[in-house]
N, C-alpha and C positions, 0 to 999 in steps of 0.2 A: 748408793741409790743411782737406779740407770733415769738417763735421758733421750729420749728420740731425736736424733738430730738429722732433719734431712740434706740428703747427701745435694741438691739442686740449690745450696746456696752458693753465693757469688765467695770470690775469696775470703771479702769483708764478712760473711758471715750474718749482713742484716739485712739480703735480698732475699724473697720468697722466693719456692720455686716458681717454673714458671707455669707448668701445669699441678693439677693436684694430681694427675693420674701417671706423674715423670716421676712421684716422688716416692722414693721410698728410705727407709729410716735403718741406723747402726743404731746400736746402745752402747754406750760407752762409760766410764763411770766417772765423778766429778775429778778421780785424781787424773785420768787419760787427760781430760780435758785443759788440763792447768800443765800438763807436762811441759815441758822448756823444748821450744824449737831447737832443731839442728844446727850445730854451728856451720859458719861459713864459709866457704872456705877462704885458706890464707892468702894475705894479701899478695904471695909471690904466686900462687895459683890463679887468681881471680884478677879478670878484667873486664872493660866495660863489653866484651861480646860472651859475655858468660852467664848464659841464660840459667837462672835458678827455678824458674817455674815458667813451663811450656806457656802457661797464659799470658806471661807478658812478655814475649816475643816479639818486639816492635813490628816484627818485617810480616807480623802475619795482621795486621791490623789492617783495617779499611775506614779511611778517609770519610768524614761524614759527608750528603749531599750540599753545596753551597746553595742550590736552586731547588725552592720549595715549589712544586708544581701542584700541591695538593691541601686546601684545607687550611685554616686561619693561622693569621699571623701580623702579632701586635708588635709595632713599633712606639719606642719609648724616647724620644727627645726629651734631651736637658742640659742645662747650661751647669760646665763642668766647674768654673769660675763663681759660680756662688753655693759651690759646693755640695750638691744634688745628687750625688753619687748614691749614696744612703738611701735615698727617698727613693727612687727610679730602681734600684734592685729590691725594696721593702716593696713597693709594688711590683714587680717583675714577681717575686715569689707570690706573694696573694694571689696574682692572676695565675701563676701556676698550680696552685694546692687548689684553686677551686675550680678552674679546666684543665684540669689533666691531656696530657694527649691522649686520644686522637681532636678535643675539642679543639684546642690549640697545638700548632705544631711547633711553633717557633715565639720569642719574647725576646726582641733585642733591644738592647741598650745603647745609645748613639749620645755622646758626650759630645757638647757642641764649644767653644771656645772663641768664641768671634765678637767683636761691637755688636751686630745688628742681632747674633741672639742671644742675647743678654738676658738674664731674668726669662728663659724660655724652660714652658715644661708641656710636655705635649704627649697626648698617647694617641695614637693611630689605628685603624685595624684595616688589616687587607686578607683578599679572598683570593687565595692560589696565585698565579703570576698570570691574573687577564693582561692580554695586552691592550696595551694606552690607557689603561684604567686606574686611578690614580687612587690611594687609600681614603678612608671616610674616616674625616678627623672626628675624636672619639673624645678628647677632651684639649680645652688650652690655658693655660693657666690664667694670661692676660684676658681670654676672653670672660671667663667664670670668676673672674675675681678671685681666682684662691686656689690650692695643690685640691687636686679629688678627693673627695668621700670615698673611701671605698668600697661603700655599699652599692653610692650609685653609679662607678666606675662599674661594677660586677654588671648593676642592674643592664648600663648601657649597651657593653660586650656579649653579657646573655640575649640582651632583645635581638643581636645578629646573627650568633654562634647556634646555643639551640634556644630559642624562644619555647620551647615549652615544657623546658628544665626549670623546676624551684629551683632557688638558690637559699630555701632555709630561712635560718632568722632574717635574713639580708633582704628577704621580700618582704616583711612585713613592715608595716608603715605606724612611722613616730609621731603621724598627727602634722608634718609639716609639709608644705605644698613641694613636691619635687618638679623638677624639670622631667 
């Protein structure tokens, strides 16, 4: 039995392509598919400048931008000492699967370790690099009495990003009075 497989996937094999009209498809049959990669070569042959696939060619890589000049970007404080790590990348991803970029461009994690912030859980949101413009705290844990809803963490970040995106079940309301 053949399978279409388009040729515009990433090496992993589980990215789309990028356009529908980039793609086009082999057929292949399920034993091609299961064949056994090429061996490697021997360890007297191969060294660490021994490029096996053109794509990972370190020297042809480009650096991502360190300065985001465009477009939203949540910062995530958390006190690394009471062990927040979990919680802070559990919401890091949530705010990712439901603003994808371009809504969101960036989601960093900032592990704090100090007396004074102790017991600190904090999300932030900033809009491109205004200058002397300081980010609009978005949630604190000490001041809300407790780690975020997610719902209304989504709700909060939507009213800034696109306010006039649903957010789905997430907008719908449980009967209890929100902030």
């Amino acid at each position: 039995m053949s399978a279409p497989i388009p040729t515009q996937y990433c090496s992993t094999g589980l990215c789309p392509p990028t356009t529908s009209d980039e793609s086009t498809t082999l057929t292949s049959t399920s034993a091609e598919l299961n064949a056994p990669s090429p061996p490697l070569p021997s360890s007297s042959t191969f060294d660490s400048t021994t490029v096996l696939d053109p794509l990972l060619d370190a020297s042809t890589f480009t650096a991502p931008r360190l300065e985001i000049t465009q477009g939203w970007r949540v910062v995530i404080e958390f006190c690394d000492r009471c062990r927040w790590l979990h919680r802070a990348a559990w919401v890091q991803t949530e705010l990712f699967l439901t603003f994808p970029p371009p809504a969101l461009v960036a989601i960093s994690l900032i592990p704090l370790n100090t007396q004074e912030t102790g017991g600190r859980f904090r999300v932030w949101l900033f809009k491109g690099q205004e200058e002397g413009k300081q980010g609009e705290l978005v949630w604190d844990r000490k001041i809300e009495g407790g780690f975020p809803e997610l719902k209304l963490l989504k709700q909060r970040i939507r009213n800034h990003v696109s306010p006039a995106v649903s957010l789905g079940h997430s907008d719908k309301t449980s009967g209890k009075a929100e902030a």
